[in-house]
N, C-alpha and C positions, 0 to 999 in steps of 0.2 A: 306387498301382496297385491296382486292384479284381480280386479272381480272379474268373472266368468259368467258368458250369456247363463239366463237361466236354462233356458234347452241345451244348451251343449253345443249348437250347431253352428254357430257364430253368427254374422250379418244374413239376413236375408237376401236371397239373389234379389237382383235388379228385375223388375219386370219390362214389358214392351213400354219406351215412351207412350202419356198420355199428352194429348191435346189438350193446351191451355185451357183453362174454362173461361166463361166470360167474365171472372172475377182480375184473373191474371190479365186480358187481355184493357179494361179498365184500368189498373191501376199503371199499365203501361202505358197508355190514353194521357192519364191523370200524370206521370212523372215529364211526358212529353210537350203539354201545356205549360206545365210549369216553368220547362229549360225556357221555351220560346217567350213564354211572358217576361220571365226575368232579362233575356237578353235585351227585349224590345223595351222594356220600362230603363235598363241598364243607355242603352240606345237613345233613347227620348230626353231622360231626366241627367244624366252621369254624364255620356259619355259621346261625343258625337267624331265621327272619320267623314273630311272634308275634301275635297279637291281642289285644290289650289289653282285658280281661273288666270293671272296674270304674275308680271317676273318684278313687281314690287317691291319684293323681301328676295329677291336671286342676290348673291348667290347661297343667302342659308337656305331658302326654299324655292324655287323654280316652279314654272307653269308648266302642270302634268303633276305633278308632284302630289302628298296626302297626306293631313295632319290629323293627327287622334288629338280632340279637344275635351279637357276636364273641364266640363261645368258646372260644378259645387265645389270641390276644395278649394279654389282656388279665394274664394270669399272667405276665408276661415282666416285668412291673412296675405291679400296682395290686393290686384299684382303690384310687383316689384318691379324697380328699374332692371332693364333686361328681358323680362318676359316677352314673350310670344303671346299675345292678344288676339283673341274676335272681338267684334261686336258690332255694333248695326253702324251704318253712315249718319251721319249728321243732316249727311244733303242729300242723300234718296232713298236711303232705308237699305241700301244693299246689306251684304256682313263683307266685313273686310278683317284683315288680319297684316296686323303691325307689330312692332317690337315698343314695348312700354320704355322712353329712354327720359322718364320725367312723372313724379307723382306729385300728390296736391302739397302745395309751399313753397315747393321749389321754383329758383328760376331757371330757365335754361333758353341757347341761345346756338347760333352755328355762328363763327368766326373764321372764314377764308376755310369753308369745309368741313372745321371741326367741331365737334359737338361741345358745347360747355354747359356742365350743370352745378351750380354753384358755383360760381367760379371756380371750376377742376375741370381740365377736359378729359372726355371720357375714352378710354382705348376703345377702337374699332375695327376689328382687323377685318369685319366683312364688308366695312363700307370702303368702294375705292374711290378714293380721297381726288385722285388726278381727275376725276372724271367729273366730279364736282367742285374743283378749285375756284376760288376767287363769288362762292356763295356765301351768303350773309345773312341772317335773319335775327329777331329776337333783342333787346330781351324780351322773355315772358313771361310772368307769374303765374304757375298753374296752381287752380283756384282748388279748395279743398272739396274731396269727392270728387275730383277728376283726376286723369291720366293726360299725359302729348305721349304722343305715339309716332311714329317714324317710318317709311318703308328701310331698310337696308338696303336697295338700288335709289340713291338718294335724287338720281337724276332723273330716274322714272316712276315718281313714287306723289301721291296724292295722297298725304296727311297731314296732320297735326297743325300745320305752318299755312294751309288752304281752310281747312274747317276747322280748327284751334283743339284746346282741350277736347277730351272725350270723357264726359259725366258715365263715371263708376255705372250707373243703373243702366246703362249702354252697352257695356263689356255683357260679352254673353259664355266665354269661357277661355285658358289658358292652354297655347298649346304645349302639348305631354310627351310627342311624340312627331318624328315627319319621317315618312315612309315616299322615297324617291325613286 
């Protein structure tokens, strides 16, 4: 059984739109503060979209190119061998972004090109190898709470092998994402 308005007459007609009052027009105020605060805090503390200034790490990332960097999970456990890294310079404070190919304990070293870390060399399909031939470096124990880090254009690439490890408190976040 269905209940029945009590008048008989069902819904009331619609009348003319009213104009917001300044209760609605506040709480409108108030959801829109909010979106921008959270994006901006999201922005500052979470999450940062970078420009990528030089061809370093070309060809996984290229000059022009844009990387979305996680700045807290990444501390929950890393980074890891492989990662996509910021973090400040050693030698002038810039931010720079490497590929972590070595965490603390480990040694690691390049051998006519190739990267070896513990003794295992590491597959690289973005490093080209010809272009770097007959390079040598290493070995070298990376000290605990630190990272070597590495460009991916190994010929044009100012890391780890110039300014050595890179002390964890340095990293400033992982990259998540690269928008090309």
């Amino acid at each position: 059984m269905h209940a029945q308005p009590l008048t008989g007459a069902g819904p009331a007609p619609a009348g003319p739109a009213r104009p917001a009052g300044p209760g609605a027009r506040r709480g409108l105020l108030v959801t829109v503060v909010v979106v921008v605060g959270t994006a901006l805090l999201l922005r500052v503390f979470v999450v940062g979209w970078y420009p990528v200034l030089s061809d370093s790490m070309a060809p996984t990332v290229a000059s022009g190119d844009h990387v979305v960097v996680d700045r807290v999970t990444w501390r929950l456990g890393g980074p890891d061998r492989g990662d996509l890294v910021t973090f400040v310079s050693p030698e002038d404070g810039t931010a720079l972004l490497k590929r972590v190919v070595a965490v603390g304990g480990d040694e690691v070293r390049i051998d006519d090109a190739l990267l070896v870390v513990n003794g295992a060399v590491v597959d690289e399909p973005y490093v080209d190898h010809a272009r770097i031939d007959a390079t040598y470096f290493g070995p070298v124990r990376v000290p605990a709470g630190h990272v070597f880090v590495l460009g991916d254009n190994r010929f044009g690439s100012i890391d780890s092998r110039v300014f050595g490890p890179v002390d964890l408190e340095d990293v400033t976040g992982r990259v998540v994402h690269t928008l090309g």
